[in-house]
N, C-alpha and C positions, 0 to 999 in steps of 0.2 A: 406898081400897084394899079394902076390906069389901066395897064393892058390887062389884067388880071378880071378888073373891074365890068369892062367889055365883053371878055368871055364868058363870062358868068350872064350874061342876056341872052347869048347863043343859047337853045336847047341843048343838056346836059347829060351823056349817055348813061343813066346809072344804071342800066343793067351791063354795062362793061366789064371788064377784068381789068385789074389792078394794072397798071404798064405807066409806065415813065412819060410825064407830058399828057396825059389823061383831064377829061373834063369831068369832074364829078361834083359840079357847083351845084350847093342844094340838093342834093341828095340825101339820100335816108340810109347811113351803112349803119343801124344798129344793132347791138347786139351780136356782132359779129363775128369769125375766127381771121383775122386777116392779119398773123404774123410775117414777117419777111416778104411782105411788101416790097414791091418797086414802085413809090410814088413820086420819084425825082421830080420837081416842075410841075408837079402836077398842079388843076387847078380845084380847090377843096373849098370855095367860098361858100361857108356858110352851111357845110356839110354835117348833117347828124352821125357822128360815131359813137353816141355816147353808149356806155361799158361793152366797149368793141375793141379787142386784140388786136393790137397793133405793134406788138414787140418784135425788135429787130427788123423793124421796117426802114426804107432811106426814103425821109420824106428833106432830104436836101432840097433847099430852092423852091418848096412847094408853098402854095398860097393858100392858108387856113384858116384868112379872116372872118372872125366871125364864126369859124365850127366850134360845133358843140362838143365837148371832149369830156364830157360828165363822167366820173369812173372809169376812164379808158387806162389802159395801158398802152407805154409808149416804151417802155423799157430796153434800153441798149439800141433804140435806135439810133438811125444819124437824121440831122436835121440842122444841118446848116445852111447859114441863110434864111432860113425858113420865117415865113412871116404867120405870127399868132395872134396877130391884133385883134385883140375883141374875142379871145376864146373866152367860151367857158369851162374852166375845166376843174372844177371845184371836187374835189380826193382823187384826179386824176395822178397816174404815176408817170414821171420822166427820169426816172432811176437808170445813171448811167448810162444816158443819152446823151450824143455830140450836136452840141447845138451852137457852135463857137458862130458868132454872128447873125442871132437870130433877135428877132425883135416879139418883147411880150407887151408890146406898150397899149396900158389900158385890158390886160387881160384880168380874165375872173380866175383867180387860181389857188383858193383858199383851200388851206389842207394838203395842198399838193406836195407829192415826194421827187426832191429832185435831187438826192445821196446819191452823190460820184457822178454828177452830170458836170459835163465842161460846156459852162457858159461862160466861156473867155468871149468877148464883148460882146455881150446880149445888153440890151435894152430891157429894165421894165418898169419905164419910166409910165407913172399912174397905175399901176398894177394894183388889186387887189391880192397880198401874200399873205394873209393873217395863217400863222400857224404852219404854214409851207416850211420843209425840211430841207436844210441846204448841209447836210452832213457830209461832208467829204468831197465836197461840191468844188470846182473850180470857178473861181469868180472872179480872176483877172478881168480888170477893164469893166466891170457890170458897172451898170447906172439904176439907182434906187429910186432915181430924183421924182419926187412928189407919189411915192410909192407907199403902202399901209403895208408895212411889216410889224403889225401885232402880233407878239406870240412866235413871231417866225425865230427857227433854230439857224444861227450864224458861227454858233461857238465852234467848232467844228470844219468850218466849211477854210480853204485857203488860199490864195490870189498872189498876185506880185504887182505890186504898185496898188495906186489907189482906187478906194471903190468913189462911187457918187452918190451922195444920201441928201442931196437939195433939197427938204423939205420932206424928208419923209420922213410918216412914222413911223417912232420903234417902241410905243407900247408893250412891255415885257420882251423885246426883243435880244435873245439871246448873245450876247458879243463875246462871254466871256473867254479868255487868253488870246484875243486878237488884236494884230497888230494896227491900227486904226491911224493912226501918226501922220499917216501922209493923204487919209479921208479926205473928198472934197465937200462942202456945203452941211459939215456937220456943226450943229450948236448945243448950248451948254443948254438948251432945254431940252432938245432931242436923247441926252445922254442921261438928263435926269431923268426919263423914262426908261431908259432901257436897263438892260441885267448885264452888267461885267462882271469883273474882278479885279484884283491887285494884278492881275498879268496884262490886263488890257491895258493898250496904251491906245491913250488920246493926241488928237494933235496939239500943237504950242496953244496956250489959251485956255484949253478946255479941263476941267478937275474932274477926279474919280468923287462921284457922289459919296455920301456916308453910310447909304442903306446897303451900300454893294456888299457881297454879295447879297441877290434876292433869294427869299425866301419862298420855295413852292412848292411847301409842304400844306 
């Protein structure tokens, strides 16, 4: 992130073309058509895309701290590795994007749709997700920890082994018929918030509330 951080003082070519390893720190790509992308490595600190195409783009290994991703699309692309710290990307879409190893920690990303994205060990630890769609989502190995999943859809979403919820919220947060059991840093007030069901299980310790299931009519 150091080296990342360096680059971005260098003068930044934004009138360049898309290519792998590219500096377009601070830059203003908005509003723009820029599907299938080659942004491998690239460096994107702090970069305006907001409602700028970006589906089927490989932004693997690229550094996005801090861009603006306001209504972007990111759909199907890959982005592994990829660092999002500090985006904002609030109704942005990552629908069916590979992002196995990326970090959201401390992103803005309320609303966001991430159905069939595989964030097998992503980070979004501090994350703002209220309401964020994780339908069909892979979530091996994700960390919640001290993350706001208000409203966020989990029922849905499927993983192998444990997720991480240290202190997050799960304000209406959807669980229902997930296997939860082997959950790290879940508590019994965390669950009294959220919305399960009789399918969900809990780990040893914790009970299925009485209001289950929620009502959201």
């Amino acid at each position: 992130m150091l080296a990342f951080a360096a680059g971005s003082a260098r003068a930044a070519d934004c009138s360049g073309t898309a290519a792998p390893g590219l500096d377009w720190g601070e830059c203003s790509k908005k509003n723009l058509m820029l599907q299938y992308s080659d942004l491998q490595g690239a460096n994107l600190f702090s970069t305006d895309f907001a409602m700028t195409d970006l589906t089927s783009s490989n932004l693997a290994s690229a550094n996005l701290e801090k861009a603006t991703l306001l209504r972007t699309w990111l759909n199907g692309s890959k982005a592994e590795k990829a660092n999002f710290t500090k985006v904002e990307a609030y109704r942005s879409s990552f629908a069916n994007i590979s992002a196995a190893g990326a970090t959201f920690y401390s992103a803005e990303l309320q609303r966001a749709d991430f159905t069939g994205a595989d964030l097998t060990g992503v980070s979004f630890e501090k994350a703002e997700l209220g309401r964020a769609n994780f339908s069909k989502a892979n979530l091996t190995g994700v960390k919640f920890s001290y993350a706001n999943l208000s409203r966020a859809q989990l029922d849905e979403a499927v993983f192998d082994g444990p997720l991480g919820f240290d202190h997050a919220f799960l304000f209406l947060t959807r669980i229902e018929g997930l296997d939860l059991s082997a959950a790290k840093g879940l508590e019994q007030s965390q669950i009294d918030l959220a919305c399960g069901d009789k399918s969900t299980k809990l780990p040893t310790g914790l009970t299925t509330p009485p209001d289950w299931p929620c009502d959201f009519e």
